[in-house]
N, CA, C and O atoms as CSV, one atom per row, in Angstrom:
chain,resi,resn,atom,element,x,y,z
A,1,UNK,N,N,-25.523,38.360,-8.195
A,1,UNK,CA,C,-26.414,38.639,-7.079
A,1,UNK,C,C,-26.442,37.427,-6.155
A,1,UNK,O,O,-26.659,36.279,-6.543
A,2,UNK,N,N,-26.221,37.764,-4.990
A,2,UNK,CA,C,-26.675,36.507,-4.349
A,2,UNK,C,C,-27.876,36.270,-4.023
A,2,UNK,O,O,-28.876,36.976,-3.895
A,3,UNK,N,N,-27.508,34.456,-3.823
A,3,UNK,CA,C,-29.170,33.677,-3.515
A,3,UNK,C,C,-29.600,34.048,-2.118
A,3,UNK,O,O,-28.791,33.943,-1.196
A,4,UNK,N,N,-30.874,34.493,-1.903
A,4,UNK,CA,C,-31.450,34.644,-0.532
A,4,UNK,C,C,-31.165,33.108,0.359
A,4,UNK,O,O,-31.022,32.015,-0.189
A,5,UNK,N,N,-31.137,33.316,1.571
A,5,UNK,CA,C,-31.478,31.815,2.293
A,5,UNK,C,C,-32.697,31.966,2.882
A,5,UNK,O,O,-32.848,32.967,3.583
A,6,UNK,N,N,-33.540,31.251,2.766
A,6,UNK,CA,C,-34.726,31.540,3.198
A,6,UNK,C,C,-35.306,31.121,4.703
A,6,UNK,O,O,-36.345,31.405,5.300
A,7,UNK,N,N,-34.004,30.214,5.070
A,7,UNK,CA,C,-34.254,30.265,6.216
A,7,UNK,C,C,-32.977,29.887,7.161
A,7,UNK,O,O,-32.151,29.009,6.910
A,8,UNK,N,N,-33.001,30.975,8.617
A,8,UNK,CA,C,-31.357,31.417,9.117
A,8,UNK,C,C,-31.303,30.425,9.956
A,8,UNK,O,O,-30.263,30.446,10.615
A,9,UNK,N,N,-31.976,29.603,10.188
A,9,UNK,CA,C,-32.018,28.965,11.239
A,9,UNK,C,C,-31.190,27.174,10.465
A,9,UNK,O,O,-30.862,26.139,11.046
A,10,UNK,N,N,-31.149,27.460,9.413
A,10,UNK,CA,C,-30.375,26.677,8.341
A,10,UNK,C,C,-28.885,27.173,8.429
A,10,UNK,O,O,-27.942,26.388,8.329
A,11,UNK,N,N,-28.753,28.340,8.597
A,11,UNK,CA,C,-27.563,28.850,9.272
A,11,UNK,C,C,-26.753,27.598,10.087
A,11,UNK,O,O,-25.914,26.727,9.857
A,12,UNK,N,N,-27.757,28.216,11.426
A,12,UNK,CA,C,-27.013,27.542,12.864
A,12,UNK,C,C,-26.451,25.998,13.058
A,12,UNK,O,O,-25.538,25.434,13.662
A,13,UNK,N,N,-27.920,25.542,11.882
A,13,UNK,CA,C,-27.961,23.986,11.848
A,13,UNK,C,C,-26.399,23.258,10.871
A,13,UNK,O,O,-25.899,22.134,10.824
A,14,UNK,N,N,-26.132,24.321,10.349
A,14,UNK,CA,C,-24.992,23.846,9.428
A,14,UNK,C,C,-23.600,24.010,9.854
A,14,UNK,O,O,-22.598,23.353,9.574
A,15,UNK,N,N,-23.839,25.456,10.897
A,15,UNK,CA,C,-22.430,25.667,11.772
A,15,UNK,C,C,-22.490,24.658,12.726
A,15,UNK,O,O,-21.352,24.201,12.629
A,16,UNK,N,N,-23.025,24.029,13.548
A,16,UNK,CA,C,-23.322,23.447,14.259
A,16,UNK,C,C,-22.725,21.554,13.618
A,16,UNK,O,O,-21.804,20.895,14.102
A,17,UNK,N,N,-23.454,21.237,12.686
A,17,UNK,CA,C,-22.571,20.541,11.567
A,17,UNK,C,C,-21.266,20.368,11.417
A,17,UNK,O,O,-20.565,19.510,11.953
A,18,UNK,N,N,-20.818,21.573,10.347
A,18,UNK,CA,C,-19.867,21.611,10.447
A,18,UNK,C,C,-18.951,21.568,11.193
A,18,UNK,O,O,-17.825,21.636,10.701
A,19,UNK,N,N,-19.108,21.435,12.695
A,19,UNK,CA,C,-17.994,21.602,13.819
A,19,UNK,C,C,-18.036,20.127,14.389
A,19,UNK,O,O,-17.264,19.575,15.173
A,20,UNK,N,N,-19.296,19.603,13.689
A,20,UNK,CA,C,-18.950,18.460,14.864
A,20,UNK,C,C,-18.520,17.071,13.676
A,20,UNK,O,O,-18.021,15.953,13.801
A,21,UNK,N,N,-19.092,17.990,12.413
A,21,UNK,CA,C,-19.233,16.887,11.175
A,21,UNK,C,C,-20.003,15.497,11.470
A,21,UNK,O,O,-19.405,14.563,10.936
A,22,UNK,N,N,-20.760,15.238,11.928
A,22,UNK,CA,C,-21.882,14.722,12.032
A,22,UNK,C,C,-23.664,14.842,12.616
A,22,UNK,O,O,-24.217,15.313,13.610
A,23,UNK,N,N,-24.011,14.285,11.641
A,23,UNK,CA,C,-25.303,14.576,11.851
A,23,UNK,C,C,-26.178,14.507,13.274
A,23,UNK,O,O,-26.762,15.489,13.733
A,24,UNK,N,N,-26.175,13.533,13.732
A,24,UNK,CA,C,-26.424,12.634,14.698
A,24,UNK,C,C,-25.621,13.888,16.173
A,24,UNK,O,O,-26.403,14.281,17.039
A,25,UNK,N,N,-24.794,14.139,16.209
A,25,UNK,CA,C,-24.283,14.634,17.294
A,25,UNK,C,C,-25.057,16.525,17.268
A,25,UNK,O,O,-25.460,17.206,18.211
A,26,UNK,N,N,-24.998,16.803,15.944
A,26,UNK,CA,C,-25.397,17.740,15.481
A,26,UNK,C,C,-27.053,18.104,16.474
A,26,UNK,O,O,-27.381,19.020,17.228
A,27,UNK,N,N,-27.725,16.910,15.994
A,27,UNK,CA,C,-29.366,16.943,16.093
A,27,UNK,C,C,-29.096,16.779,17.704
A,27,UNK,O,O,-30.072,17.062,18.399
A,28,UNK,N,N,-28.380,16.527,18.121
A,28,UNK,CA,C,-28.562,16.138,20.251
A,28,UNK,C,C,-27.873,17.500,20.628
A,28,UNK,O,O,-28.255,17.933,21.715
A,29,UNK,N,N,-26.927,18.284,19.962
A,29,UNK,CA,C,-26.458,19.596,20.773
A,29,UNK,C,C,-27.714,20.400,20.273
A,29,UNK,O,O,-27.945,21.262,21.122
A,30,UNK,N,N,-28.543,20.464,19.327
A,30,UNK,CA,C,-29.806,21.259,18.959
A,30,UNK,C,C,-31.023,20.902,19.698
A,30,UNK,O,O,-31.954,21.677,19.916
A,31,UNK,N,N,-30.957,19.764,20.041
A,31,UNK,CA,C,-32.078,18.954,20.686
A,31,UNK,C,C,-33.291,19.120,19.284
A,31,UNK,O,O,-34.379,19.691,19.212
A,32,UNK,N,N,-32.834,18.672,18.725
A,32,UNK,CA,C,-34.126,18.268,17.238
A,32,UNK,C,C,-33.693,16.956,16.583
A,32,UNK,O,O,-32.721,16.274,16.909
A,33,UNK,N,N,-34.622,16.699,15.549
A,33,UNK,CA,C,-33.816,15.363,15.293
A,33,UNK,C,C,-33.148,15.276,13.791
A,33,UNK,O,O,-33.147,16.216,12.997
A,34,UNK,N,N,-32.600,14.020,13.555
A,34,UNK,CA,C,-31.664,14.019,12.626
A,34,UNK,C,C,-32.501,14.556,11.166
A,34,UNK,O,O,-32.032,15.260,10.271
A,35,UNK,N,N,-33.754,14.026,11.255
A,35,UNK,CA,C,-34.064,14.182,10.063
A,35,UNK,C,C,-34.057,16.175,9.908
A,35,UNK,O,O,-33.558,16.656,8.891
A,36,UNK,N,N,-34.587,17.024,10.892
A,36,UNK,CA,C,-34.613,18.096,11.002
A,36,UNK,C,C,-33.119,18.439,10.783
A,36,UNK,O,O,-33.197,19.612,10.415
A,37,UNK,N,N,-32.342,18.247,10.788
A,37,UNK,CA,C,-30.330,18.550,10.563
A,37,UNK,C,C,-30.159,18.237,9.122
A,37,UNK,O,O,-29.419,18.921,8.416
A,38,UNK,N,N,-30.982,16.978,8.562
A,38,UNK,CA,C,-30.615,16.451,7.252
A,38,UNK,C,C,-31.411,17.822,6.378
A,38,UNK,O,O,-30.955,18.544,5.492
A,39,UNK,N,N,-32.693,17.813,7.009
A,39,UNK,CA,C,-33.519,18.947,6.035
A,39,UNK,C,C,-33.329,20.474,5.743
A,39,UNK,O,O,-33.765,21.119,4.789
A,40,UNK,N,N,-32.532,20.909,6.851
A,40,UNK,CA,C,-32.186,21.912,6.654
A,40,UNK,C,C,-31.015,22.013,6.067
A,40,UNK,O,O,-30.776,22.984,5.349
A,41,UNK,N,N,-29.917,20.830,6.320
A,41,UNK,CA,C,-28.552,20.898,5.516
A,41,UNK,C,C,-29.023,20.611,3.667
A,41,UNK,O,O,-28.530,21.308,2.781
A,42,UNK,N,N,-29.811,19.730,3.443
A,42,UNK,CA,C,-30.032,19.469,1.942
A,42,UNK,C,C,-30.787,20.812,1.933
A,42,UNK,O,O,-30.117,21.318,1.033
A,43,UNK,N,N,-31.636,21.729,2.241
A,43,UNK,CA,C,-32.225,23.019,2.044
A,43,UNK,C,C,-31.063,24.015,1.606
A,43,UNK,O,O,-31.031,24.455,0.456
A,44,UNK,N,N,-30.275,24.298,2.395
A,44,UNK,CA,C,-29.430,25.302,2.266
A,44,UNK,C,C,-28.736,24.827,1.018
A,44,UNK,O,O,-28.719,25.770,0.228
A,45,UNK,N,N,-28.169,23.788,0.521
A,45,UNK,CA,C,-27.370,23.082,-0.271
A,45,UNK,C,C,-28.335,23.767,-1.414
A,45,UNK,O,O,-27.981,24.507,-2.331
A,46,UNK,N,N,-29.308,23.426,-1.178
A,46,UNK,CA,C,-30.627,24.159,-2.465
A,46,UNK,C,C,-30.515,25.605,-2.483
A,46,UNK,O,O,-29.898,26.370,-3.224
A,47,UNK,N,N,-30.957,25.712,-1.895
A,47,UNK,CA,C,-31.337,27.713,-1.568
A,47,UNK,C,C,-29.671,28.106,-2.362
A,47,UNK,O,O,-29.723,28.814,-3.368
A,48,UNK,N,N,-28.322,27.645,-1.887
A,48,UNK,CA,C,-27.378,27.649,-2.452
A,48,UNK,C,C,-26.501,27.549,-3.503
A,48,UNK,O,O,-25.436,28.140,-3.682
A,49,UNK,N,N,-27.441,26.199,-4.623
A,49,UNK,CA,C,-26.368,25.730,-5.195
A,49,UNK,C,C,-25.470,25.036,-5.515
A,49,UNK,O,O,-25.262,24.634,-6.660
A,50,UNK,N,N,-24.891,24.830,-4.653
A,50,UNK,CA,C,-23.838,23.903,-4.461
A,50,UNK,C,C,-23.991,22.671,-2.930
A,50,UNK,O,O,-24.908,22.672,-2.109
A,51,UNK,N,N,-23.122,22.000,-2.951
A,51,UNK,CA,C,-23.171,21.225,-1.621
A,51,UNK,C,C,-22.416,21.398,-0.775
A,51,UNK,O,O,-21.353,21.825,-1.226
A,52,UNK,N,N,-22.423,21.260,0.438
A,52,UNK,CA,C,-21.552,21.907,1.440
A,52,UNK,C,C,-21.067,20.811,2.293
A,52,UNK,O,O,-20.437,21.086,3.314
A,53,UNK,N,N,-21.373,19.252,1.868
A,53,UNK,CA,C,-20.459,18.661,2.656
A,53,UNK,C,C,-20.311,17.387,1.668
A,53,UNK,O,O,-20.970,17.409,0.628
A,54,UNK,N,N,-19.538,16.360,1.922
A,54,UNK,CA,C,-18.886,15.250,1.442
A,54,UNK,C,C,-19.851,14.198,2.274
A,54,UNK,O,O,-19.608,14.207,3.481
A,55,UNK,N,N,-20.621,13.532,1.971
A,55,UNK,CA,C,-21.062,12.177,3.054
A,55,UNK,C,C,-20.234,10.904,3.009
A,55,UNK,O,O,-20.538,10.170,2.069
A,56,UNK,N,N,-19.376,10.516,3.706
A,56,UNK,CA,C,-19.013,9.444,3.632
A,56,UNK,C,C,-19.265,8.216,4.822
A,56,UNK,O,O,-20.350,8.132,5.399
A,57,UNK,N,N,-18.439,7.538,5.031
A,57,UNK,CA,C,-18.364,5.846,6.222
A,57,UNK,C,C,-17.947,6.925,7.307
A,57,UNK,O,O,-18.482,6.615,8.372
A,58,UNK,N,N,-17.320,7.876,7.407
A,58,UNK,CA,C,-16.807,8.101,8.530
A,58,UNK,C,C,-17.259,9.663,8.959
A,58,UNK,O,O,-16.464,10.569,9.212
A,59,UNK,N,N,-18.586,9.751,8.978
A,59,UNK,CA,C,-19.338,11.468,8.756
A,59,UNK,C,C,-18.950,12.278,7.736
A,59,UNK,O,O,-18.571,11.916,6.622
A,60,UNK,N,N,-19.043,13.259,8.103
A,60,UNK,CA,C,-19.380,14.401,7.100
A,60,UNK,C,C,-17.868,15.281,7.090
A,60,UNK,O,O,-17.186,15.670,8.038
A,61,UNK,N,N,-17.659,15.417,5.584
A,61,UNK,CA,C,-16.341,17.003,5.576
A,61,UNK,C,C,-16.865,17.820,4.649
A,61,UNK,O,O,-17.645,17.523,3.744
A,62,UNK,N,N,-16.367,18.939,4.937
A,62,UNK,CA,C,-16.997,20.180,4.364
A,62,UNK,C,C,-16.068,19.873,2.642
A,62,UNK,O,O,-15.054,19.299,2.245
A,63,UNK,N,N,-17.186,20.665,2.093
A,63,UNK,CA,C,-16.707,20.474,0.671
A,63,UNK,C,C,-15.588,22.112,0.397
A,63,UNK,O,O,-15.557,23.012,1.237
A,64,UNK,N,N,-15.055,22.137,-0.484
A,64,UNK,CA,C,-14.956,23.827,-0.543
A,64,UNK,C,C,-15.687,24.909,-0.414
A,64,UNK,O,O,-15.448,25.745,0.458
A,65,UNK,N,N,-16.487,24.997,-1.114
A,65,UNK,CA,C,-17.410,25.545,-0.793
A,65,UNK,C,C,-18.309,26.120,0.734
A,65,UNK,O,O,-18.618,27.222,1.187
A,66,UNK,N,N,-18.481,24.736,1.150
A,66,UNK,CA,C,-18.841,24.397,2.732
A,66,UNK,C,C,-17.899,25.256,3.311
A,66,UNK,O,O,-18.315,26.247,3.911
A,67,UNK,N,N,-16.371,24.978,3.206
A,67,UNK,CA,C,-15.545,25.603,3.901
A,67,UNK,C,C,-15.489,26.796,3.927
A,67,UNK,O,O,-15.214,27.552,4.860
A,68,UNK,N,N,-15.795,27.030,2.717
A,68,UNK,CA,C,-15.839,29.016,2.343
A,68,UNK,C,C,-16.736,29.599,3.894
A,68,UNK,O,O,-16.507,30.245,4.917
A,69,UNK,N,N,-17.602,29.031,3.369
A,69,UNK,CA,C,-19.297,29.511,3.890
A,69,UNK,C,C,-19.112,29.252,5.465
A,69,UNK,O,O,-19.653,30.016,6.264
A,70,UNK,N,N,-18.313,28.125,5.911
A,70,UNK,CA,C,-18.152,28.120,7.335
A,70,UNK,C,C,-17.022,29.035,7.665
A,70,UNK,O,O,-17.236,29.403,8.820
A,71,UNK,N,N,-15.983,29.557,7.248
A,71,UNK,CA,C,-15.477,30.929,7.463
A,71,UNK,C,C,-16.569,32.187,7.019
A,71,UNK,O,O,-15.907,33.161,7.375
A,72,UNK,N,N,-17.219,32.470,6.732
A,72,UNK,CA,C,-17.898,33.738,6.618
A,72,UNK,C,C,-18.750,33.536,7.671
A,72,UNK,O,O,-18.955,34.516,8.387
A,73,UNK,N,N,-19.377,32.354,7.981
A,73,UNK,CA,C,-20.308,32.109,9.523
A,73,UNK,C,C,-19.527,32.390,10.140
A,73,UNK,O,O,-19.842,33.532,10.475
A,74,UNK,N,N,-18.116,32.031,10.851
A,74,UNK,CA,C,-17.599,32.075,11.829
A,74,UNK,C,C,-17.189,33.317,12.497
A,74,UNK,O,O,-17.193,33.593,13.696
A,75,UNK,N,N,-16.691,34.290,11.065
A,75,UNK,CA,C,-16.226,35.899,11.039
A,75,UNK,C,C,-17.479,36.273,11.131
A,75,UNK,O,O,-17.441,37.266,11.858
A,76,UNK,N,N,-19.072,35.980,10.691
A,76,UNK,CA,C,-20.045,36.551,11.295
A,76,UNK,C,C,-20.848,36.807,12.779
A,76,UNK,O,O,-21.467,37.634,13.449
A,77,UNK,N,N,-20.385,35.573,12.739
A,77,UNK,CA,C,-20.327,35.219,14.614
A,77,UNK,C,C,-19.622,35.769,15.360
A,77,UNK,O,O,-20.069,35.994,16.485
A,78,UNK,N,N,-18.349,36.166,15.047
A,78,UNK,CA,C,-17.767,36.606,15.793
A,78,UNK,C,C,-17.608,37.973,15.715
A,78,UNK,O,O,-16.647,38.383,16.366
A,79,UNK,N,N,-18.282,38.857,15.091
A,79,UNK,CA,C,-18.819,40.050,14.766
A,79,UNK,C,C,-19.334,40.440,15.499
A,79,UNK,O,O,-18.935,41.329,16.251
A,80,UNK,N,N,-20.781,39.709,15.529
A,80,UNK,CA,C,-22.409,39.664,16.133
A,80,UNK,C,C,-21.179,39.884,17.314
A,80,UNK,O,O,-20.649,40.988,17.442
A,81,UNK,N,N,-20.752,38.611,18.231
A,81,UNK,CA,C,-20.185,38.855,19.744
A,81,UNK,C,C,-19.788,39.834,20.338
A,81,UNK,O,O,-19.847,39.993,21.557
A,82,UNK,N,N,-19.227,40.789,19.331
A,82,UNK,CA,C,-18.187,41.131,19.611
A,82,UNK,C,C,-18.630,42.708,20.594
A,82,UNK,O,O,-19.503,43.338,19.997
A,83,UNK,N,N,-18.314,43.182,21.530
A,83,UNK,CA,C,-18.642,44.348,22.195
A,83,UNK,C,C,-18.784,45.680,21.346
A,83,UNK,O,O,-17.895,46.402,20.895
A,84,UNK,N,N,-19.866,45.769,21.281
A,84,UNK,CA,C,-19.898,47.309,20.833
A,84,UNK,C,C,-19.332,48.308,21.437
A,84,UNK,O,O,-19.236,48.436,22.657
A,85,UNK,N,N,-18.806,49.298,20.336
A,85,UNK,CA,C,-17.962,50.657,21.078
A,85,UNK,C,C,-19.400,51.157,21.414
A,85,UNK,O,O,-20.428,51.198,20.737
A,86,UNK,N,N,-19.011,51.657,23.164
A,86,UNK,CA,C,-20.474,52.839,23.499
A,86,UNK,C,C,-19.746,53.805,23.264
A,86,UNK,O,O,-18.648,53.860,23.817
A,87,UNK,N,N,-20.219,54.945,22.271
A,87,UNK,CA,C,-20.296,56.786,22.043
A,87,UNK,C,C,-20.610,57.232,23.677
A,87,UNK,O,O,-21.494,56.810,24.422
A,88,UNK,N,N,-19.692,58.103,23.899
A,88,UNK,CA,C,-20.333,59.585,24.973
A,88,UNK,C,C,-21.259,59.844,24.163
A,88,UNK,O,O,-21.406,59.791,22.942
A,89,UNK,N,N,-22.367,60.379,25.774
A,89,UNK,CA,C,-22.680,61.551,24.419
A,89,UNK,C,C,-22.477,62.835,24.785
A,89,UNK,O,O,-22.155,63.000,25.961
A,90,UNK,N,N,-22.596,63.957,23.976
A,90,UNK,CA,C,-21.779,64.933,23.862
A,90,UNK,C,C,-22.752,65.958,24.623
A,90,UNK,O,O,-22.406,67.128,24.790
């Protein structure tokens, strides 16, 4: 069964992350601050399970895992975008 996330907005904060792999750049394209990027990334890591990134000297890389999860965001995103077929109607 999967784990609920309890909160989606832990989502955005992690795609958002993940693309730029740092924190700091992360919290200024969100306009919130770092500690709000750190809390929701160690949250989800919880709500999850596992960890989703590597911290090192030179920012952040996605772990496997991370990586999984940032392809299923990305194919979700690009879902959500995507134009709906409009039906005639009959």
């Amino acid at each position: 069964m999967a784990r609920p996330i309890r909160n989606i907005n832990s989502i955005q904060v992690f795609n958002i992350t993940s693309e730029t792999g740092n924190v700091t750049r992360a919290a200024q394209l969100m306009n919130i601050s770092q500690s709000s990027v750190s809390y929701h990334i160690k949250k989800l890591e919880s709500d999850l399970g596992y960890r989703l990134f590597r911290r090192g000297k030179h920012g952040l890389t996605l772990t496997e895992e991370g990586l999984e999860l940032s392809r299923h965001v990305d194919r979700a995103t690009s879902d959500v975008l995507q134009p709906l077929a409009v039906v005639a109607p009959r």
